[in-house]
C-alpha angles and dihedrals in degrees: 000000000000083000090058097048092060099060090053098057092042087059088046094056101048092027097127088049090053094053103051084053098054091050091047084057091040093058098036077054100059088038102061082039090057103036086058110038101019101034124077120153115230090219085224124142082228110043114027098084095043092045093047088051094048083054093037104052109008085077095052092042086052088046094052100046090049085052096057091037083061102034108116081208095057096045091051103043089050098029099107100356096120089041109139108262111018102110132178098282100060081050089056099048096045081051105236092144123180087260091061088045098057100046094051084054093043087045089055096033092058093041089055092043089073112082088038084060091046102047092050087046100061092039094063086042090063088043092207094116094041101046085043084049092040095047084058108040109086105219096065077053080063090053107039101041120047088090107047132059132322095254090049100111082043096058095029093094084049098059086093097054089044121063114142085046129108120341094249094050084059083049092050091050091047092052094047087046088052096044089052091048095050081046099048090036083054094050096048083048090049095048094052093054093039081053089046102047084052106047089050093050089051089048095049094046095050121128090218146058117247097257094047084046084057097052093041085056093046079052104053089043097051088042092061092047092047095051095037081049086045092044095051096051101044085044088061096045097050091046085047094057094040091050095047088047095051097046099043087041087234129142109259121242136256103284113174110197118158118279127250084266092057094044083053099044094056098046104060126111104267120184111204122247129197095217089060101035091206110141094195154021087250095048098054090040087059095046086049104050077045089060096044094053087054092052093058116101 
């Protein structure tokens, strides 16, 4: 059982990177499914670059935007924002500037960014869309051809469709797989630099030191349990009540749960500051109402 338990709160703590991984398998996974059983190049001039792009992109398109449709970041930083009545300056003094704002879409936009990259990067690691995109785009016919026969730039959208022709079709394969391979290789190369500059920048920038980050993170985490501990018990009290109300004909009794202006207050964006030492929304709504409480005569 402790064992157990380990494990679990192992999962819990890496439980984002975990994620990400299991969505990067997820999608190197669909894509060598569908590059060998979907795909199949026309072999067509005309077709060949824009079919090998549809298969290329249109999954990644469809994997980001499923990313940002289930990132909690993303659903909390749109959810209301285009409520009636709330203008720039409530924004303002509940102090979600255009800076917050950013950096939570930057943070979410990055996160969903994952399986796509993925996907395109081990595309171009199994070479099939590129070779099938390259046999058709005229200007790797320029490239290719001006050395070989006559007919080259006629048969070049064909080399798909012909592996076991003429020796210089197989060398042309071979170039455009390795093309696709150098390409794929340099993304991967690109994204973990990209990954490492911002990172670093976050971590540079940031307000705290990293054992005081450490403890700001524990915080948050145990704070959302906590709340969504603390809503789902309070949600079940109050049906409860409501149900056995409705079904004894009786008048439900006194349940204090937080208005539509708490609930506001503690979900907008908050970026922590040392001078305040309040490590969430939450915490610096609570030590308010607590002031003003105070203040009260």
């Amino acid at each position: 059982m402790e064992r157990f338990k380990s494990v679990l709160d192992l999962f819990v703590k890496y439980h984002t990177v975990l994620g990400y991984s299991f969505l990067s398998l997820l999608a190197a996974g669909g894509e060598s499914l569908l590059s060998s059983v979907v795909f199949q190049c026309p072999c067509s001039a005309t077709w060949n670059l824009p079919y090998s792009l549809v298969f290329l992109l249109v999954p990644a398109l469809i994997l980001f935007l499923l990313g940002c449709l289930l990132s909690t970041r993303a659903k909390r930083l749109v959810t209301g924002c285009c409520a009636p009545g709330r203008g720039e300056e409530e924004f303002s003094e509940a102090g979600q500037d255009l800076c917050t704002g950013m950096v939570t879409c930057c943070h979410f936009t990055l996160a969903s960014a994952v399986a796509p990259i993925t996907w395109i990067a081990v595309a171009l690691l199994g070479g099939g869309f590129y070779e099938c995109a390259a046999s058709g785009s005229t200007w790797v016919s320029w490239q290719l051809c001006p050395n070989q026969e006559v007919n080259c730039s006629k048969q070049l959208p064909q080399v798909p469709c012909q592996k076991g022709k003429p020796e210089w079709i197989q060398d042309v394969s071979k170039e455009l797989k390795a093309h696709s391979q150098v390409a794929g290789w340099t993304l991967i190369a690109l994204v973990v630099i990209a990954l490492l500059i911002f990172t670093s920048i976050i971590r540079c920038r940031s307000p705290v030191n990293f054992l005081h980050r450490k403890f700001w993170k524990l915080y948050c985490r145990k704070e959302e349990e906590m709340l969504m501990n603390e809503a789902k018990k309070h949600a079940t009290e109050l049906a409860e009540e409501n149900v056995k109300c409705f079904f004894d004909s009786s008048q439900p009794k006194e349940f204090r749960i937080p208005n539509y202006k708490d609930w506001e207050n503690i979900s907008l964006q908050y970026t922590f500051s040392p001078g305040s030492q309040y490590y969430s929304i939450l915490h610096k709504y609570v030590n308010k109402q607590k002031d003003d409480c105070n203040i009260q005569p």
